[in-house]
C-alpha positions as CSV (number, residue, x, y, z in Angstrom):
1,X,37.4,-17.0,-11.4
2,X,39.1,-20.1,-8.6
3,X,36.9,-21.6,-7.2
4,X,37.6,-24.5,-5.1
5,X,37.1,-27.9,-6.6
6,X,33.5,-28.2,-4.8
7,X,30.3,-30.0,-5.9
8,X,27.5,-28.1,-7.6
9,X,25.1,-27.7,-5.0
10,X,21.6,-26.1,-5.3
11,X,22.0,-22.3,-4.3
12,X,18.9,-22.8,-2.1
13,X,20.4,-25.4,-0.6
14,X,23.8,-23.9,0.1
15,X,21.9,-20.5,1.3
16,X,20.1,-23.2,4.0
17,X,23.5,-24.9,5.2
18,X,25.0,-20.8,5.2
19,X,22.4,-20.2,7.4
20,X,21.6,-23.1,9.7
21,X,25.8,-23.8,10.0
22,X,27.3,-20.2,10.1
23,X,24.9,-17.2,10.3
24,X,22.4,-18.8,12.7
25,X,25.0,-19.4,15.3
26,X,26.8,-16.1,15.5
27,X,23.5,-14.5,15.9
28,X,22.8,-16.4,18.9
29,X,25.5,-15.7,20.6
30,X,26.1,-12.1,19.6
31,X,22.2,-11.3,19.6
32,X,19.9,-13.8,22.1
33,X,16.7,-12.8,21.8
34,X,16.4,-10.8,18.7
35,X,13.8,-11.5,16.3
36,X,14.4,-11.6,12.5
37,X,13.4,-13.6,9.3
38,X,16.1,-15.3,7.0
39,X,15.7,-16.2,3.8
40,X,16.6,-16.5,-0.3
41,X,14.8,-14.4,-2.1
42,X,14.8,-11.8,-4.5
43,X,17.1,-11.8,-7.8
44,X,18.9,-14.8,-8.8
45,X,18.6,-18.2,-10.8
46,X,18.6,-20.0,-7.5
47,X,15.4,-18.3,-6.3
48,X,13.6,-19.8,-9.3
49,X,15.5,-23.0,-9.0
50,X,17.3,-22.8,-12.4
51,X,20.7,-22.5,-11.1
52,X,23.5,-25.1,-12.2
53,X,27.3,-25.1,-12.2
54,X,27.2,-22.9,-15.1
55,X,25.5,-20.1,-11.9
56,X,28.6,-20.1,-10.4
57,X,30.3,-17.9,-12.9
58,X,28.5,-14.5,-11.2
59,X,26.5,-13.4,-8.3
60,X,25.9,-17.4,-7.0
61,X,27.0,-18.7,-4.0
62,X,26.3,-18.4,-0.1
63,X,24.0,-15.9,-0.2
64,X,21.2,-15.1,2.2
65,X,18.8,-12.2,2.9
66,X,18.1,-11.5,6.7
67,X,15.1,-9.1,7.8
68,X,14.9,-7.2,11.0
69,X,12.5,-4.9,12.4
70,X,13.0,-1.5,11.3
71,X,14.5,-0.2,14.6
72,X,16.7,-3.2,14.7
73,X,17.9,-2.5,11.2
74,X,18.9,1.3,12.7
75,X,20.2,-0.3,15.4
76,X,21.9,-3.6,14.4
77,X,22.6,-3.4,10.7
78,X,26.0,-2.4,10.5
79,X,27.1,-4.2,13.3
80,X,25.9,-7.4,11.6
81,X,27.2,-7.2,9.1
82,X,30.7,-6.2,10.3
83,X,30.1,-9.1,12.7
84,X,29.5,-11.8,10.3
85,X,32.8,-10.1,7.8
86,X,35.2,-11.4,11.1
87,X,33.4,-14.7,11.6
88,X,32.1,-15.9,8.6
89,X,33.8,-19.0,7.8
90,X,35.9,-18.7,4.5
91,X,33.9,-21.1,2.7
92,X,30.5,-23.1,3.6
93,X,29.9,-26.8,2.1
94,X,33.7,-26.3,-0.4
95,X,32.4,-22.5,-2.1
96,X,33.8,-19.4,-1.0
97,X,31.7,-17.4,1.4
98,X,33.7,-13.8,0.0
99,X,32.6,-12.1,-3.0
100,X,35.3,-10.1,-5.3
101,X,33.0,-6.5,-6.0
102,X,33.9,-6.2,-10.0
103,X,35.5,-3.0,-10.9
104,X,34.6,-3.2,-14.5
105,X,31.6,-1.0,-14.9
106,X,30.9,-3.5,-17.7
107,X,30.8,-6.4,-15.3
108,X,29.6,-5.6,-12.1
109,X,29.0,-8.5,-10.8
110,X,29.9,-10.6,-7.7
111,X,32.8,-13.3,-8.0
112,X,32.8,-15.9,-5.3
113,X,37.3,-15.9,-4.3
114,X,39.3,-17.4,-1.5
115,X,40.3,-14.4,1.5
116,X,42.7,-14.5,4.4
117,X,41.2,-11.6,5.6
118,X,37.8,-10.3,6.6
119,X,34.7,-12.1,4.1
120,X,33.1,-9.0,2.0
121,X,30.1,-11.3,2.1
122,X,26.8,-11.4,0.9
123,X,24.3,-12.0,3.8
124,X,22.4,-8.5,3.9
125,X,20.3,-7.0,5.8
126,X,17.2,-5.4,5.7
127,X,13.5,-4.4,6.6
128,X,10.7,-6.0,4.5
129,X,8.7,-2.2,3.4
130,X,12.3,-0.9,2.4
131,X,13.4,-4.0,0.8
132,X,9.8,-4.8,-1.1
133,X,9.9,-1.0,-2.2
134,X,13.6,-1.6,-4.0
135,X,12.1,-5.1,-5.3
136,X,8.4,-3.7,-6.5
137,X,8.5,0.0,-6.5
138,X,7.7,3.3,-4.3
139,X,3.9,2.5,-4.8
140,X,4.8,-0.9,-2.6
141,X,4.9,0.9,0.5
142,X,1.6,2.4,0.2
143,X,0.1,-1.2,0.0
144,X,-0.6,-2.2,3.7
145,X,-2.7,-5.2,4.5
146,X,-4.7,-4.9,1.4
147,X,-1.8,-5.7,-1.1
148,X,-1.2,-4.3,-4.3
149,X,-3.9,-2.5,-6.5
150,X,-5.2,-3.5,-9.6
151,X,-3.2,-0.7,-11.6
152,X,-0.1,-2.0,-9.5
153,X,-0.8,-5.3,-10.5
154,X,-1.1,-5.0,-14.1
155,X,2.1,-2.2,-13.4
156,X,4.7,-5.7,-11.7
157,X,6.6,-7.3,-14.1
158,X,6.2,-10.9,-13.8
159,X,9.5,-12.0,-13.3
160,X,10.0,-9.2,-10.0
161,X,6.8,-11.2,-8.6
162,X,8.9,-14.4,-9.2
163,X,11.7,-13.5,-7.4
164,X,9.6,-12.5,-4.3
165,X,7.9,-14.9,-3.6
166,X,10.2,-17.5,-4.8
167,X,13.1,-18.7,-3.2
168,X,13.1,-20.2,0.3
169,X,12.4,-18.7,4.1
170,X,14.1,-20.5,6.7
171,X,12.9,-18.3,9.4
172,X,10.7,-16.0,10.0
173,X,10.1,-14.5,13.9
174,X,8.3,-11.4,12.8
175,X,5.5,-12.9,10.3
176,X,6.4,-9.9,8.0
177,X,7.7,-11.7,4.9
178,X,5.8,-14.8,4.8
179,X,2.8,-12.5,5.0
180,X,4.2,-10.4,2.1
181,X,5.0,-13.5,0.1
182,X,1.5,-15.1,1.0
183,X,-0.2,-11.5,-0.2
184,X,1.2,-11.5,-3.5
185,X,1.8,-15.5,-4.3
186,X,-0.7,-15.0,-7.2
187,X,-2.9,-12.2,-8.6
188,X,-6.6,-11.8,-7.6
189,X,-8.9,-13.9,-9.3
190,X,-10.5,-11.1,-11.3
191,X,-7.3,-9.7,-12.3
192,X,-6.5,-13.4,-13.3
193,X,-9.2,-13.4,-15.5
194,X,-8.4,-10.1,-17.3
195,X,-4.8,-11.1,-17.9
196,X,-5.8,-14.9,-19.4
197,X,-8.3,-12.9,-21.4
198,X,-5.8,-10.4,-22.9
199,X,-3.1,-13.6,-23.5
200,X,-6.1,-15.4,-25.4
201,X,-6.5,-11.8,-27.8
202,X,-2.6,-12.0,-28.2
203,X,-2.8,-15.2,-29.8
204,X,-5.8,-14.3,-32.1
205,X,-3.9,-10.9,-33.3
206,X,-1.2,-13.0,-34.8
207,X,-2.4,-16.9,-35.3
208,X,-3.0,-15.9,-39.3
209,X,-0.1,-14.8,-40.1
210,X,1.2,-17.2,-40.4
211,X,-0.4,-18.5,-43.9
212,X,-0.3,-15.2,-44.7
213,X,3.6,-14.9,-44.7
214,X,3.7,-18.2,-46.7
215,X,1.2,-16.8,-49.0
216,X,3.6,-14.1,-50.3
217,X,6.5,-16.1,-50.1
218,X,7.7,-15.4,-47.0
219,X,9.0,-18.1,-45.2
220,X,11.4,-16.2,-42.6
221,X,8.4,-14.0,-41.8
222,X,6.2,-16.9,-41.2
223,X,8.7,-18.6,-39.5
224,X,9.0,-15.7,-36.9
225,X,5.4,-15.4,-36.5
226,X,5.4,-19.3,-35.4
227,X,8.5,-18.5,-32.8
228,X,5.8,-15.4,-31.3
229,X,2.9,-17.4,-31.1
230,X,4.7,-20.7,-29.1
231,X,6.1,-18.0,-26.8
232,X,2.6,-16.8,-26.0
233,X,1.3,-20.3,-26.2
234,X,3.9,-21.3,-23.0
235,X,3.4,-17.7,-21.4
236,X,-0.2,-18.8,-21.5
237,X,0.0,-21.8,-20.0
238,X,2.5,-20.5,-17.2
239,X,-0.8,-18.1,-16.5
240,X,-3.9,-21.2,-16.6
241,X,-1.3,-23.2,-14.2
242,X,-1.0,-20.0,-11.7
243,X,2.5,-19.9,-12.4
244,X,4.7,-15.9,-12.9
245,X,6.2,-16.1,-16.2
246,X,10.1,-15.6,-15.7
247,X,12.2,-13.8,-18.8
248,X,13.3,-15.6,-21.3
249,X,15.8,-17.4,-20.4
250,X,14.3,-19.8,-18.0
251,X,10.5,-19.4,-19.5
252,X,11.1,-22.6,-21.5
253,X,12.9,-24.3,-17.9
254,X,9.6,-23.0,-16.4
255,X,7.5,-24.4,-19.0
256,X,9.2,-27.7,-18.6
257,X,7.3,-28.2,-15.6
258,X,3.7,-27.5,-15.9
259,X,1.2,-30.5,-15.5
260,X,0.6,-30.3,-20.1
261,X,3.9,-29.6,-20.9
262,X,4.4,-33.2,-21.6
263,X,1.4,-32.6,-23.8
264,X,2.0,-29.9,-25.6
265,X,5.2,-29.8,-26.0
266,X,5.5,-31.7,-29.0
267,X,3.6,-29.8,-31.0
268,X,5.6,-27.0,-30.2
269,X,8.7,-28.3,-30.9
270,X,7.0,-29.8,-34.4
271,X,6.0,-25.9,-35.5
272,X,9.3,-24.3,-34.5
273,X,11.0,-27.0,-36.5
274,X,8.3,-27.5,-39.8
275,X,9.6,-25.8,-42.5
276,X,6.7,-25.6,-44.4
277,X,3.5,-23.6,-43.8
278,X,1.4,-26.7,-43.8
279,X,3.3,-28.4,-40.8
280,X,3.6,-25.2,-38.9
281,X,-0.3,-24.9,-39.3
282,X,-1.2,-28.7,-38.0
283,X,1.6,-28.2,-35.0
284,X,0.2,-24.7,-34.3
285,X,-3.5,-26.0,-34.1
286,X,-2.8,-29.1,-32.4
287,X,-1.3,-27.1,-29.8
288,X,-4.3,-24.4,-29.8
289,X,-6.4,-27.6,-29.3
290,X,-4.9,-28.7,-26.1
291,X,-4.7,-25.6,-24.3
292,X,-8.2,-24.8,-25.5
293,X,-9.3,-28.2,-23.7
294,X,-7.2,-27.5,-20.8
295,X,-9.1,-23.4,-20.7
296,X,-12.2,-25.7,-20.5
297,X,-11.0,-28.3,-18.0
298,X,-10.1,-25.6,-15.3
299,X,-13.9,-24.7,-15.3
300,X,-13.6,-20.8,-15.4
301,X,-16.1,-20.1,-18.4
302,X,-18.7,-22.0,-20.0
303,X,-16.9,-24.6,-22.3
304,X,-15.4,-23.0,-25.7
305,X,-15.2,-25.5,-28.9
306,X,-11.2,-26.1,-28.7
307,X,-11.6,-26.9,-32.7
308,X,-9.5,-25.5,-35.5
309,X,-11.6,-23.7,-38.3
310,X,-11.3,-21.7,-41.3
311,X,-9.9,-17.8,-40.8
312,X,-12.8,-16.4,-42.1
313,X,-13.0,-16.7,-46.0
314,X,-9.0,-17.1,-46.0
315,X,-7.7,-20.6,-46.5
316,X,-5.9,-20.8,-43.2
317,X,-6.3,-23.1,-40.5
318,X,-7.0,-21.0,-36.7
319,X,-8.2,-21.2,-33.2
320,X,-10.1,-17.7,-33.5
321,X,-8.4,-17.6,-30.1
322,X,-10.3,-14.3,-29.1
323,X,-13.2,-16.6,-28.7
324,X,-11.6,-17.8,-25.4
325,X,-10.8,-14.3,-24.5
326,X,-14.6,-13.0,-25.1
327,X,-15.8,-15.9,-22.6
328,X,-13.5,-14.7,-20.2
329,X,-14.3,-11.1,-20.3
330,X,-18.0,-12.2,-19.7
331,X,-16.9,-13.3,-16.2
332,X,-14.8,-10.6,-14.8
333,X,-17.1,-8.7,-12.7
334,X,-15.2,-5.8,-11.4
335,X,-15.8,-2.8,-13.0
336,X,-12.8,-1.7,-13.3
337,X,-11.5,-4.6,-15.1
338,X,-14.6,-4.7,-17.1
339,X,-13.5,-0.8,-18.7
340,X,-10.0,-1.6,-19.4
341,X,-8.9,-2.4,-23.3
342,X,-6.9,-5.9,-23.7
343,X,-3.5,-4.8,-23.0
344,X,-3.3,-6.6,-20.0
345,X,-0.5,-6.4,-17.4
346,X,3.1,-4.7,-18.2
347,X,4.5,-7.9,-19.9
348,X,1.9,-8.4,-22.3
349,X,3.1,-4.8,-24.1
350,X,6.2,-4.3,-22.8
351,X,9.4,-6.7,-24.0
352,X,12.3,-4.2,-22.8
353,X,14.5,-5.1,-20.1
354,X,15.5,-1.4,-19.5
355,X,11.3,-0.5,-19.6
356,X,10.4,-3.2,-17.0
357,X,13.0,-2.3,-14.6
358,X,11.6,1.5,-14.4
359,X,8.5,1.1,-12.5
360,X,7.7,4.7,-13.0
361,X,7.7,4.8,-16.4
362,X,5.7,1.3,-16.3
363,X,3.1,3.2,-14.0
364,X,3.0,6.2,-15.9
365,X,2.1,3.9,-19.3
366,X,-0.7,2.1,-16.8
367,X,-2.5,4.8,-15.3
368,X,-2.7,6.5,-19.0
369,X,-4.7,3.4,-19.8
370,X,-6.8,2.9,-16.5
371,X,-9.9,4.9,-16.6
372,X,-10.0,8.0,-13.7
């Protein structure tokens, strides 16, 4: 790919100057008066504020997201963007404001490339229903005011709820999006209950396994079970701080920057790296002993002993993390919440890419497991 010899700048931050220096301009003097929301949101390492010169390899670079009402979409899209192909300046703070389309079918992507001619750009343009719906699913345009269900909230994959409602709005004149983003910028408390209770029985299902794999002589095993349990340790903690989970490639970035990461990280690290059973055990509890403090510090059930103890009869060292999960369960008063087993929401069963990008299928699996 050339690229110019530019500074890495945030892509949130190159979106604004986009905006504020090119788009908002030709808008005002091509359109006075019309009403529309600008933003970046939606898929992209910048939206989640993970993006670094490594970004700017594929689909990064001045990129922005504008929102019209739908009978100014009809009426103006096309134009707009035809508009903003001609006088679009070629690049916007040293990074090309023209996208190459791949014609690979095995990379797709976006490449930012110097033109001469017209900038196939990527400012789009859209209306919030139509643009939520491709984001979230059909059933998103059923919501209204009253946002999602609780089936369609245990049916959104976590990191789809990231990318809405992170990112940046510069502008909003029609209220639409920031009320959107407002609507679903975290999950109902009871339905934050449920899903902290079915992470806590996660943790239980597995956190003996890993004597139990040493116990037979299977250190790889045990090993793996370690690497499952941190991972649900930091998904966890993503959920007691209110934050979406993002996939795995920027849930450790996002981990990085809860208030007890500083805490906790160290024991994590220590288990992932012991290679014996007895170190992955004290790392592993020491780290079930903080979050169970924190679980008690937020104040949402009646304190649970964070201590480690015997599994049972077994000579293994456990939270009995289930505990945590039963003292939850005893405050979730909806009674719809109440019926449902402890699967929890789509990305507490589900770890396919392909499955969590077919919302149907994700419904489908939902409302099998949601009481009529």
């Amino acid at each position: 790919m050339a690229t110019p010899a530019a500074p890495f700048v945030p892509g949130l931050e190159l979106a604004r100057t986009l905006y504020e220096e090119a788009v908002r301009p030709i808008l005002d003097t091509a359109y006075p008066g019309l009403r529309y929301a600008a933003a970046r949101v939606g898929a992209g390492s910048e939206v989640l504020g993970f993006d670094t010169a490594r970004s700017a390899d594929h689909d990064w670079g001045p990129r922005l997201e504008l929102f019209l009402a739908p009978e100014d979409v009809v009426r103006h899209g096309g134009q707009i963007r035809d508009l903003l192909a001609q006088r679009l300046p070629k690049q916007v703070r040293g990074w090309p404001t023209h996208f190459r389309r791949g014609s690979d079918p095995l990379d797709p992507v976006g490449h930012m490339e110097p033109t001469e001619g017209p900038v196939d750009h990527r400012v789009s343009v859209h209306e919030v229903g139509s643009w939520l719906t491709a984001q979230l699913g059909p059933r998103a345009a059923a919501w209204g005011d009253a946002g999602p269900a609780i089936g369609d909230w245990l049916a959104l994959p976590q990191q789809k709820l990231a990318e809405v409602t992170g990112g940046a709005v510069f502008r909003d004149d029609l209220g639409d999006l920031t009320a959107v983003r407002r609507r679903l910028a975290w999950y109902p408390e009871q339905v934050w209950r449920y899903l902290l209770a079915c992470q806590w029985q996660r943790i239980s299902q597995e956190e003996a396994f890993v004597g139990r794999c040493a116990e037979v002589g299977d250190d790889l095993g045990s090993a793996i079970v370690v690497a499952r349990l941190v991972r649900d340790l930091m998904r966890l903690c993503l959920l007691i701080e209110r934050r979406y989970p993002p996939y795995s490639k920027w849930l450790g970035s996002a981990f990085g920057q809860l208030r007890m990461a500083e805490r906790l990280a160290p024991s994590l690290r220590g288990a992932l790296g012991a290679t014996d059973y007895p170190g992955r055990e004290r790392h592993l509890c020491d780290a079930y002993e903080v979050v169970g403090r924190t679980h008690n510090a937020i104040g949402l059930t009646e304190p649970v002993d964070p201590t480690r103890r015997p599994y049972h009869s077994r000579p293994f060292l456990v939270l009995h993390a289930e505990r945590f999960a039963r003292a939850l369960l005893e405050t979730i008063t909806d009674p719809r919440l109440r019926e449902l087993p402890l699967t929890g929401g789509v990305d507490q069963w589900a770890d396919s890419t392909d499955l969590l990008g077919h919302q149907d299928a994700i419904h489908a699996a939902v409302d099998a497991i949601i009481p009529k």
